[in-house]
C-alpha positions as CSV (number, residue, x, y, z in Angstrom):
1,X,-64.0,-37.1,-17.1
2,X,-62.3,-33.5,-15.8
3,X,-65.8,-32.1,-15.4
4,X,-67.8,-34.7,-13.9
5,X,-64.8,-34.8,-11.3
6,X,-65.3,-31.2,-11.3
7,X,-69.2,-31.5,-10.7
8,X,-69.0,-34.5,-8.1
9,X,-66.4,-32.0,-6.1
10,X,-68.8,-29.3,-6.3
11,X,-71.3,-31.4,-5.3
12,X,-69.4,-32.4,-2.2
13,X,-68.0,-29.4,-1.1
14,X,-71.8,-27.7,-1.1
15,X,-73.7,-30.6,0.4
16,X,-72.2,-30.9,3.7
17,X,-72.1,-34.4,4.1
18,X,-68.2,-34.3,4.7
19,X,-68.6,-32.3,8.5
20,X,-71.3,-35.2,8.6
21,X,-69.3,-37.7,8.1
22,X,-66.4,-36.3,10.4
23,X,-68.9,-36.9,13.3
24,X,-69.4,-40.3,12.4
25,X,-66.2,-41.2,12.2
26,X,-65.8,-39.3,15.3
27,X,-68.4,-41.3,17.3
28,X,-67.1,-44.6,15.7
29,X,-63.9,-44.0,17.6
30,X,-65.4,-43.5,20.4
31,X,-67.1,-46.8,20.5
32,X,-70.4,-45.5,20.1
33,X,-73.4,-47.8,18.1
34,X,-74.4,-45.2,15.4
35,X,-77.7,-45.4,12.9
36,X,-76.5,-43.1,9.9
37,X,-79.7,-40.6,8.4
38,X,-82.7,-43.4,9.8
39,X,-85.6,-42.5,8.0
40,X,-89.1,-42.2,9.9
41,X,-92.7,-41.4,9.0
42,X,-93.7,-38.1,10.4
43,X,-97.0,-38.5,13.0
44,X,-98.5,-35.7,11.2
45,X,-97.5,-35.3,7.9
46,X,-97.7,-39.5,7.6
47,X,-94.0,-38.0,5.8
48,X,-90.8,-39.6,5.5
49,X,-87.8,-37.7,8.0
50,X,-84.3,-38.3,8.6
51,X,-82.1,-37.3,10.9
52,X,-78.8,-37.2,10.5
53,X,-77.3,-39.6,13.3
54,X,-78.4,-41.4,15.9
55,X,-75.9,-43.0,18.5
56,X,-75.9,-45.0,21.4
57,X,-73.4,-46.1,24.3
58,X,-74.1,-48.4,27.1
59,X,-72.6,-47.3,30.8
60,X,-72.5,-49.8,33.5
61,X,-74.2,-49.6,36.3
62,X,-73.3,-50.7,39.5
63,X,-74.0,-50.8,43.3
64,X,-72.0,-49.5,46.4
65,X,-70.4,-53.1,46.5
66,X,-69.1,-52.8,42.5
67,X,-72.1,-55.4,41.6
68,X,-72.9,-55.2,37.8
69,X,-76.6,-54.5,37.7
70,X,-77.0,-53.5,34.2
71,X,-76.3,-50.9,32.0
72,X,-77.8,-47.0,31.4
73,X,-78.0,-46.0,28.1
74,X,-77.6,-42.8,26.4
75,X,-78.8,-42.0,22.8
76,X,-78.0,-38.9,21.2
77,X,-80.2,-37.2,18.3
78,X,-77.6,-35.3,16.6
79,X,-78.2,-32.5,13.4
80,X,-74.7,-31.8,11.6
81,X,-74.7,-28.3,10.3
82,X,-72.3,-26.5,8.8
83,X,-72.6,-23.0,9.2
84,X,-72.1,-20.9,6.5
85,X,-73.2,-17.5,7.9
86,X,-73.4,-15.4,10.8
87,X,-76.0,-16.5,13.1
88,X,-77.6,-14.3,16.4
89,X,-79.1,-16.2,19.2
90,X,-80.9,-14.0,21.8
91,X,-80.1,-15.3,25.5
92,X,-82.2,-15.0,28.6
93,X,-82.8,-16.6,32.0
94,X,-83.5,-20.3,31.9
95,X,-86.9,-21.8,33.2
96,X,-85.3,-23.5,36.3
97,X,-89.0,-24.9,37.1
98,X,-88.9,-26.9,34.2
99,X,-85.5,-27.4,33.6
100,X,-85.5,-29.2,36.9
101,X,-88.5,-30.9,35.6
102,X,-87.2,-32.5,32.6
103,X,-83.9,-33.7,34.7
104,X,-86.3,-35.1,37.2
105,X,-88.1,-37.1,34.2
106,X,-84.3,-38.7,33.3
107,X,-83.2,-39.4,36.6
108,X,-85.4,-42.3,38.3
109,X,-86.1,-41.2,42.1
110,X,-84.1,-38.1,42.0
111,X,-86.6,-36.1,42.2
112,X,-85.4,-33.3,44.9
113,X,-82.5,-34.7,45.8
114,X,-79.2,-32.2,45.1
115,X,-77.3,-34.1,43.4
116,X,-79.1,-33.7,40.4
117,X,-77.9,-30.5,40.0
118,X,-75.1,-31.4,38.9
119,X,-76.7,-32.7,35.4
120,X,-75.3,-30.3,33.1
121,X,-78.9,-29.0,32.2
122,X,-78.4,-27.4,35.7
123,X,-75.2,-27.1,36.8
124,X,-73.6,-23.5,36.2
125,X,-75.9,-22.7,33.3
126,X,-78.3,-19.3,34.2
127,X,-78.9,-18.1,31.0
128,X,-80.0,-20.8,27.8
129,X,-81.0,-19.3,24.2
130,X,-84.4,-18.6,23.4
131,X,-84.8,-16.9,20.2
132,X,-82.1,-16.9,16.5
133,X,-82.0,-15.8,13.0
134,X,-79.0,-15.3,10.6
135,X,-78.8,-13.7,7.5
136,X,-81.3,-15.4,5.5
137,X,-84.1,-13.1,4.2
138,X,-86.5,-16.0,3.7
139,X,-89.0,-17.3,6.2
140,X,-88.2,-19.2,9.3
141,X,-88.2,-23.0,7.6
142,X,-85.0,-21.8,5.4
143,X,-82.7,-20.6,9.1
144,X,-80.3,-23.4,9.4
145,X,-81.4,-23.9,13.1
146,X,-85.1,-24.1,13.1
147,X,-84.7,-26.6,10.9
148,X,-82.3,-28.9,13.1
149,X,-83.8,-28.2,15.8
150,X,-87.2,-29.5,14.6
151,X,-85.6,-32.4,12.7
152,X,-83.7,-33.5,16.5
153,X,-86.6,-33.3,18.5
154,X,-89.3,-35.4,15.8
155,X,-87.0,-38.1,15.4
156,X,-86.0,-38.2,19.6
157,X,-89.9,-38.0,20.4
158,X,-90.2,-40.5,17.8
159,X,-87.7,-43.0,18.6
160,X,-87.1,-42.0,21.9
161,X,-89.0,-45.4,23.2
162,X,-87.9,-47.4,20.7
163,X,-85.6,-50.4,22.1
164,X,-81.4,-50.1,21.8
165,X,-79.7,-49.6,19.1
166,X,-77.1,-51.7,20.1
167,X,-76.8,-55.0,18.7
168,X,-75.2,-57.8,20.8
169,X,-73.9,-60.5,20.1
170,X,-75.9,-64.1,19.9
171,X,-77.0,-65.6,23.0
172,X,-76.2,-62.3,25.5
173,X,-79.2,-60.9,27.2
174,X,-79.2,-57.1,27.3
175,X,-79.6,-55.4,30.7
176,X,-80.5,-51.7,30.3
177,X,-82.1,-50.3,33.2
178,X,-82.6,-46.9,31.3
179,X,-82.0,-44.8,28.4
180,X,-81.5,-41.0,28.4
181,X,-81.9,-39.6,25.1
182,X,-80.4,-36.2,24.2
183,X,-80.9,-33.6,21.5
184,X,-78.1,-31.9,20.1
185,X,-76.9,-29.8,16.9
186,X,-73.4,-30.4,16.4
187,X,-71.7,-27.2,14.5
188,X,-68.6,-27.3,12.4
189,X,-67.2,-24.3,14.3
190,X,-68.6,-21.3,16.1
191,X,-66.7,-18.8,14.4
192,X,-70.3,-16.8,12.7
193,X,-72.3,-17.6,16.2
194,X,-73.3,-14.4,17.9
195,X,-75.4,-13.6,21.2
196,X,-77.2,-11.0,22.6
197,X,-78.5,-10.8,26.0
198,X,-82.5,-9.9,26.4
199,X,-83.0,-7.1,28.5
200,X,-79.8,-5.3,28.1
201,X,-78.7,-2.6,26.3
202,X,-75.3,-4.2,25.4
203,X,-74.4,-5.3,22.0
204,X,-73.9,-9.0,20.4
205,X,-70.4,-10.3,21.4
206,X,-69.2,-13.9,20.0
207,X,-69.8,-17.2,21.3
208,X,-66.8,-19.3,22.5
209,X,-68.8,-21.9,24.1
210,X,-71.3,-24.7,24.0
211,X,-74.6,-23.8,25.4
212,X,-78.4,-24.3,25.6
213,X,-81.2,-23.8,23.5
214,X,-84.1,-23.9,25.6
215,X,-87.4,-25.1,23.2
216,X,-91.6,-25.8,24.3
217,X,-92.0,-28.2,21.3
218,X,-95.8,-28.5,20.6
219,X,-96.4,-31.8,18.3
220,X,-99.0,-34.6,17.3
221,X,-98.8,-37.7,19.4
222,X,-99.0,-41.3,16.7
223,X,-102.9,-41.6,18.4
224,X,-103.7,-38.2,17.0
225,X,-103.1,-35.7,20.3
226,X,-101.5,-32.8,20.7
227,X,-98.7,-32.6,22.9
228,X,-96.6,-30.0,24.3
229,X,-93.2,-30.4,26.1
230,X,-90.0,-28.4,27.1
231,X,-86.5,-29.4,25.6
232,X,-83.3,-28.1,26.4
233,X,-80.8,-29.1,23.2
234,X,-77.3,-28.6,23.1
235,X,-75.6,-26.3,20.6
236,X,-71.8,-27.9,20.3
237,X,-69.0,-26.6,18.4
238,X,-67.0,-29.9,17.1
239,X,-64.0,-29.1,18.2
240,X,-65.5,-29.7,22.2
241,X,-67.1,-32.7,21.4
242,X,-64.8,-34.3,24.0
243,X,-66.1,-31.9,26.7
244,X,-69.7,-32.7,25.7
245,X,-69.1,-36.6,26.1
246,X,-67.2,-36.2,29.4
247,X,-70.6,-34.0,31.0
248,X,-72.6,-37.2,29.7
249,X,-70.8,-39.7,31.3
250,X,-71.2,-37.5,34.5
251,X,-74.7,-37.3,34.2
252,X,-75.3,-41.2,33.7
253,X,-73.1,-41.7,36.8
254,X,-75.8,-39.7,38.6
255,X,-78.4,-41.9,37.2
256,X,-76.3,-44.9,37.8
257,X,-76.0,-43.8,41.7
258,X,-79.7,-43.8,41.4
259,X,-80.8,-46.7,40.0
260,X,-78.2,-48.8,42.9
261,X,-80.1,-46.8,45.5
């Protein structure tokens, strides 16, 4: 009995699945409608993917006079990873062009306004990550993550126009104007996360805070075509989770403002 306790502790202390859980019971609290590892069939592969959590929250929406009009929902696509060693991520300048094009996209006749600078894709952030590696000798499918970033973004362009997650109760009508989906790799801690800037000579220095990592996904559409788009995904250390869900709700207040208009 000792060493299958022995084995099953091994077993959970090497699979990660506690820092996975910790989100879910993190998100839970929060009141957010989570999907725990939802399997999908990949377009191009025709294999089955997880993720590891999908979640969902509904945000009223309202006009100038405090009228309910319905709700705006966000979904996050969220990779747990636990990181293990040190990790490098080369920064540089963001693509404002298209940054300002994918906010556009979320943000229904926003397009040019200024207050959609302030969705935190925009707002104060110049430089994003473009390039990683850690200390991995393999190829790039073993790095930590490539492989959450790839497993964020299939299951968001998968699901991303799927209907709510949410479940209500029996005889309510749902009124979601919009969902925003989000992709985002949730990290234990930051503590083995370095960066280096592109086009200095200066060395890597430590990361103390969240930030972009600026992706142009190419993929395979479900009718066979090939499709390539620009993500931005956040990079959060656990511990500002809170900070992370407050810039949310600010950005689906600017949708919100919006969508009353």
């Amino acid at each position: 009995m000792s060493q299958g306790l022995d084995k099953a502790k091994r077993i959970i202390a090497q699979s990660g699945n506690t820092f996975h859980c910790k989100v879910l019971k993190y998100l839970k609290e929060k009141d957010w409608t989570v999907l725990i590892c939802p399997y999908y069939n990949d377009n191009v592969s025709s294999k089955p993917r997880e993720i590891d959590l999908i979640a969902e929250k509904a945000f009223d929406a309202k006009d100038g006079c405090g009228t309910f009009l319905g709700t705006v929902n966000v979904k996050l696509f969220i990779e747990c990873k636990y990181i293990p060693q040190e990790t490098v991520f080369w920064f540089h300048d963001k693509d404002e062009l298209k940054a300002t094009e994918l906010v556009n996209q979320m943000i229904p006749k926003g397009n040019g306004h200024p207050s959609i600078m302030k969705h935190h894709y925009l707002a104060g952030v110049d430089r994003v990550a473009k390039l990683f590696a850690d200390e991995r000798k393999n190829s790039a499918d073993n790095e930590i993550f490539y492989k959450a970033l790839n497993q964020c973004l299939n299951a968001m362009v998968y699901y991303r126009n799927k209907e709510s997650i949410i479940k209500l109760p029996p005889g309510r009508n749902g009124y979601v104007l919009k969902i925003i989906n989000y992709p985002i790799i949730v990290c234990n801690s930051f503590n083995d996360l370095y960066r280096v800037e592109i086009g200095t000579d200066t060395g890597p220095s430590k990361i103390s805070e969240d930030f972009l990592l600026e992706v142009n996904y190419a993929y395979m559409t479900s009718d066979g075509n090939n499709r390539n788009e620009y993500f931005l995904i956040d990079i959060l250390n656990f511990g500002s989770f809170d900070i992370f869900l407050e810039k949310i709700e600010e950005d689906t207040a600017v949708v919100s403002r919006f969508l009353s208009s």
